[in-house]
N, C-alpha and C positions, 0 to 999 in steps of 0.2 A: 910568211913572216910570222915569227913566233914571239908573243909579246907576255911580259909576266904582270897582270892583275890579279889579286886578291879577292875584287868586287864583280868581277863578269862570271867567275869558274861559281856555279851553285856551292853550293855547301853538299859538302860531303863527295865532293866531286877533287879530280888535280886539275884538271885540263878542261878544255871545249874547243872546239872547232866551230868556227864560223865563217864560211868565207867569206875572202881570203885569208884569213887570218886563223891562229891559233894560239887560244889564250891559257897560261899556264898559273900556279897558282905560287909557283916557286920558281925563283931564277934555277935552280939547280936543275930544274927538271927537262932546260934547253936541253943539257946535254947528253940526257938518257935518250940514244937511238931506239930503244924498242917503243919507249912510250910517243915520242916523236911520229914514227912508225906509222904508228896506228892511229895518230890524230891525222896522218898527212891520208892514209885510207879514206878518214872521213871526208877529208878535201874532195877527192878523187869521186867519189858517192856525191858529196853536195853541186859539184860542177856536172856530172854525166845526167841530173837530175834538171838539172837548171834553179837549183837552190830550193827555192819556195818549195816546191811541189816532195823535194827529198825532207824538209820539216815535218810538212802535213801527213808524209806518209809515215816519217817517225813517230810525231805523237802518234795518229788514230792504230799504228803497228804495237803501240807501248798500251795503249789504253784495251786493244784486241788480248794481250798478251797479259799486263793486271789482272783483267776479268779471270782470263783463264788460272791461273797460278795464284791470282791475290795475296801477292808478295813483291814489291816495290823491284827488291834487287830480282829477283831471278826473273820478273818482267822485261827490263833492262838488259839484264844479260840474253838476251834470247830475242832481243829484237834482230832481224836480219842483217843489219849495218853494223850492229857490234858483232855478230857474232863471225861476221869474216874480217872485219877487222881484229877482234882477239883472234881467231885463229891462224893468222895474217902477218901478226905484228912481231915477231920473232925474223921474218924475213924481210929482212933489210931490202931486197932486190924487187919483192914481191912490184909494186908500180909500173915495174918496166916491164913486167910481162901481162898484168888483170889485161883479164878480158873485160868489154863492154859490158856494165848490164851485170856482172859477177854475182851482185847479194843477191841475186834472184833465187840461186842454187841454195841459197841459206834459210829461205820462207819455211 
C-alpha cells in the first residue's frame, strides 16, 4: 500500500519503505512505475529478512560503508539493498523472477 506523507519520507529523501507500507512524499509519485519499483524491491528485502534484522543490517551496512567513502550519499548509494534495487528498478518484472537472498551478490 502506497501512502503519500510529507512527515515520514526524511528530508532529502521521496520515498521510504516500510513494511508494509510505502510512504511517498508526493501524490504524483504513486504513479511513477520505476520509482514504485524500487521501493516494492525494498518490500521484498524487508520481508525475506523478517524486517528487524534487514534495518540492522542497513544501518551497521551504511555506517560500514560512511567510514569507508565519508560521504553521506555515495555511502547510501552503495549499501547492497539500494544497489540491486537501483539496478533493479527499470524492470518492472524484476519480482517475479528475484531469487532468495539476491542483495547478497551486491556486498
Amino acid at each position: 500500500m502506497i501512502l503519500v506523507s510529507k512527515y515520514i519520507v526524511p528530508k532529502g529523501y521521496t520515498g521510504i519503505a516500510l513494511f508494509p507500507f510505502v510512504f511517498v512524499k508526493h501524490a504524483y509519485l504513486k504513479l511513477n512505475e520505476v520509482f514504485v519499483n524500487h521501493e516494492r524491491i525494498h518490500l521484498k528485502q524487508q520481508a525475506e529478512l523478517l524486517i528487524l534484522p534487514f534495518f540492522i543490517w542497513y544501518g551497521l551496512e551504511f555506517l560500514v560503508r560512511y567510514g569507508y567513502y565519508r560521504n553521506w550519499h555515495r555511502a547510501y548509494q552503495n549499501i547492497s539493498f539500494e544497489r540491486e534495487a537501483y539496478q533493479n528498478e527499470h524492470h518492472l518484472e524484476f519480482l517475479k523472477k528475484r531469487p532468495f537472498w539476491n542483495f547478497l551478490k551486491y556486498l
